[in-house]
C-alpha positions as CSV (number, residue, x, y, z in Angstrom):
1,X,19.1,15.1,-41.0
2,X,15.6,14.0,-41.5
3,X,14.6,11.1,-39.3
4,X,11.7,8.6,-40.0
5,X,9.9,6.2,-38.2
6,X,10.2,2.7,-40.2
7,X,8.6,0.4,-37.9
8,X,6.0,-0.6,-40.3
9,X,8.5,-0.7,-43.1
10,X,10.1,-3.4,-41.0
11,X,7.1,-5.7,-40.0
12,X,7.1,-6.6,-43.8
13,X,9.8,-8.5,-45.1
14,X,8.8,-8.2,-48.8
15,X,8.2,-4.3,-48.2
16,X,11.9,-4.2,-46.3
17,X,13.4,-6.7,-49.2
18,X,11.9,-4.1,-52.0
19,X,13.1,-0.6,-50.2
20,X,16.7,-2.3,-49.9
21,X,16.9,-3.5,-53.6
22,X,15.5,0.2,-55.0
23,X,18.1,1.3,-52.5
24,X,21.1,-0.5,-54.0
25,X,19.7,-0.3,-57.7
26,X,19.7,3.9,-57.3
27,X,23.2,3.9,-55.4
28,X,25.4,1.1,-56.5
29,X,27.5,3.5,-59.0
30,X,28.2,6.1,-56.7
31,X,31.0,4.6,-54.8
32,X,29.6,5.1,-51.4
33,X,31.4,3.1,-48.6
34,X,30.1,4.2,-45.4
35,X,26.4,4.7,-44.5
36,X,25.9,6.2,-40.9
């Protein structure tokens, strides 16, 4: 498990907005249903 620190990532709504959408764009096939 690899932490990072995304503090800066959310200051920035837009930058936050843009990470989640790439997120669920890559992953929304893969029939996860639990992120810890």
């Amino acid at each position: 498990i690899k932490f990072q620190d995304i503090t800066t990532l959310l200051l920035d709504p837009q930058a936050f907005k843009d990470t989640i959408d790439l997120f669920v764009e890559r992953y929304k096939n893969q029939n996860i249903s639990v992120v810890a």
